[in-house]
Residue frames as qw, qx, qy, qz and C-alpha x, y, z in Angstrom:
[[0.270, -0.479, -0.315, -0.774, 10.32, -46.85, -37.64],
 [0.446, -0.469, -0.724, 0.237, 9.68, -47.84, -34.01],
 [0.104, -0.350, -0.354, 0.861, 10.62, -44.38, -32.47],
 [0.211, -0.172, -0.367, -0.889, 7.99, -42.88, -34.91],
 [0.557, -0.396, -0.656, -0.321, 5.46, -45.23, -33.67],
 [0.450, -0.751, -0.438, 0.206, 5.41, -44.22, -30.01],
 [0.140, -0.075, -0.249, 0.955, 6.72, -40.14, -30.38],
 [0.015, -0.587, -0.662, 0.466, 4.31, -37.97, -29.24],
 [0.326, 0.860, -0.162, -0.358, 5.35, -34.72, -32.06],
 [0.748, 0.165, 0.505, 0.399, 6.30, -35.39, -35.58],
 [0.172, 0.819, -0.131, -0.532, 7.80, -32.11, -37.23],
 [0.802, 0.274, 0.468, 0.250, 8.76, -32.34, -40.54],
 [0.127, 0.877, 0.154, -0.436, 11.07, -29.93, -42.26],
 [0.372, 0.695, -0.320, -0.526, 11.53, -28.92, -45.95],
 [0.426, -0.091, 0.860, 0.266, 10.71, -32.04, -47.58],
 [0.189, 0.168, -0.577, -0.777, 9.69, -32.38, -50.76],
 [0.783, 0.070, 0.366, -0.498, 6.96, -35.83, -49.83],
 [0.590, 0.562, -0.534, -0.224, 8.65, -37.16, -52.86],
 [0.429, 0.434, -0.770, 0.185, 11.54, -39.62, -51.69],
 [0.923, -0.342, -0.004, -0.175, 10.50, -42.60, -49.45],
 [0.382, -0.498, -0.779, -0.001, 10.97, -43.64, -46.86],
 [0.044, -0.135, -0.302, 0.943, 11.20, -40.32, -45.48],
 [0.379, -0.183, -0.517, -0.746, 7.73, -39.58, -47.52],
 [0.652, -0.367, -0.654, -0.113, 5.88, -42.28, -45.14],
 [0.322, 0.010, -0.627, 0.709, 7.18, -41.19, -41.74],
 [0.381, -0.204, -0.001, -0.902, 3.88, -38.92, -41.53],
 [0.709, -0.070, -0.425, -0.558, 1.74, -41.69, -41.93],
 [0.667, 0.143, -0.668, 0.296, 3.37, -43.75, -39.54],
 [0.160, -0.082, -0.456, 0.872, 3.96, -41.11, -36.68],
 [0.228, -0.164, 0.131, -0.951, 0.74, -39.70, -37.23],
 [0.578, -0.292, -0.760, -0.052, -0.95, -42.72, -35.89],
 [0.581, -0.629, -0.454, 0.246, -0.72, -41.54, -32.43],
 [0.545, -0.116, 0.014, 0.831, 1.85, -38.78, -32.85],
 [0.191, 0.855, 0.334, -0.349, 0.53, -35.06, -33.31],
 [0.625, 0.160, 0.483, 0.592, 2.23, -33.67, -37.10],
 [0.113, -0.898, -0.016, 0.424, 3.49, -30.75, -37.87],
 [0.667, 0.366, 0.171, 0.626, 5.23, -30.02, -41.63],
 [0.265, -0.601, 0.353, 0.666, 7.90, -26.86, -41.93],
 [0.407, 0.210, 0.584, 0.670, 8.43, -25.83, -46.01],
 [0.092, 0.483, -0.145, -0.859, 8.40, -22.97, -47.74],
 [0.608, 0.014, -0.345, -0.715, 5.22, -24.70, -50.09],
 [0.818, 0.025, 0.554, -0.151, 2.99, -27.91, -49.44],
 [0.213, -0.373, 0.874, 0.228, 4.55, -31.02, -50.37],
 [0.315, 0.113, -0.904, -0.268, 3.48, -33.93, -51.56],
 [0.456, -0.267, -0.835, -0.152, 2.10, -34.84, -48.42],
 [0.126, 0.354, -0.344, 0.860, 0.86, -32.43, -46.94],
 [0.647, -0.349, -0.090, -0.672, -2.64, -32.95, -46.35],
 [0.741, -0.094, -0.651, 0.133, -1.36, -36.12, -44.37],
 [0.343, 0.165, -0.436, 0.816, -0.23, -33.53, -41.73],
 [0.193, -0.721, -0.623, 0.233, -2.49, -32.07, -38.83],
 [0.253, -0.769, 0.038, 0.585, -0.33, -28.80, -39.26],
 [0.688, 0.331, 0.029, 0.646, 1.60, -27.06, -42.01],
 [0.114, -0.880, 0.064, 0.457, 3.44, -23.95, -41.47],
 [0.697, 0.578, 0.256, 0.339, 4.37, -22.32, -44.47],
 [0.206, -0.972, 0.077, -0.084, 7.92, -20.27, -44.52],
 [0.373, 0.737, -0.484, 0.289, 11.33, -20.09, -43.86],
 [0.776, -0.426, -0.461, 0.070, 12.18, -22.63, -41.76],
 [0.428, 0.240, -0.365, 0.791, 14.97, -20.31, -40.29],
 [0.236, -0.297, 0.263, -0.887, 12.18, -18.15, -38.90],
 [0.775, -0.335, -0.250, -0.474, 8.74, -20.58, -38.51],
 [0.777, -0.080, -0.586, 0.215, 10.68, -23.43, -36.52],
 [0.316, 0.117, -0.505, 0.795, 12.22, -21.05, -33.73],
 [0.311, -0.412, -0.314, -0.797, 9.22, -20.00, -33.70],
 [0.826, -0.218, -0.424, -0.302, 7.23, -22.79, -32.96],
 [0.769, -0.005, -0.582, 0.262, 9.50, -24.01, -30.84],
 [0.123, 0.211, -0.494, 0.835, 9.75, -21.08, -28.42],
 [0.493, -0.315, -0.142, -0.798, 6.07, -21.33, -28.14],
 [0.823, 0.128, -0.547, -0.085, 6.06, -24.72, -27.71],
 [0.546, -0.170, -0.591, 0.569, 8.62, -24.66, -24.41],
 [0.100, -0.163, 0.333, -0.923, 7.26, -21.31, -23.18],
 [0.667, -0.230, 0.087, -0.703, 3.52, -23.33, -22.98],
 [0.283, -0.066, 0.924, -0.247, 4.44, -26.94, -22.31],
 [0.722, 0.330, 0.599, -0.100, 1.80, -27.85, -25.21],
 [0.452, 0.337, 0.719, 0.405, 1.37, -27.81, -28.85],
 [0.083, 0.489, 0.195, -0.846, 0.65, -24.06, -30.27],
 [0.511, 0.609, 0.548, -0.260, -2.05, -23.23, -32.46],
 [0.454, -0.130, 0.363, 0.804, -1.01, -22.80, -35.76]]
């Protein structure tokens, strides 16, 4: 869990929140990390997230992510 503890973005996609230790990684990363869940419903843990985007990750994630390099920050969800 070290790289969690000093990234800067913590996406998370289509998890259930269920199955540790993947479950915890939020809670971890979102010490200092900004958190961002992907899934087509809220998990488990969602409200642990600063974000959710709800959706197909096929479409929300390219999404995000073109925003994401086309401003050089964090887009508003």
């Amino acid at each position: 869990d070290h790289e969690l503890r000093w990234c800067d973005v913590f996406l998370a996609i289509g998890t259930s929140g269920n199955v540790y230790p993947a479950a915890g990684f939020v809670q971890v990363a979102g010490r200092k990390a900004h958190t961002v869940e992907f899934n087509l419903n809220r998990s488990e843990v969602s409200s642990k997230f600063q974000d959710r985007i709800i959706g197909p990750a096929s479409q929300t994630v390219p999404d995000w992510v073109d925003r994401f390099l086309e401003n050089g920050n964090i887009p508003n969800v």
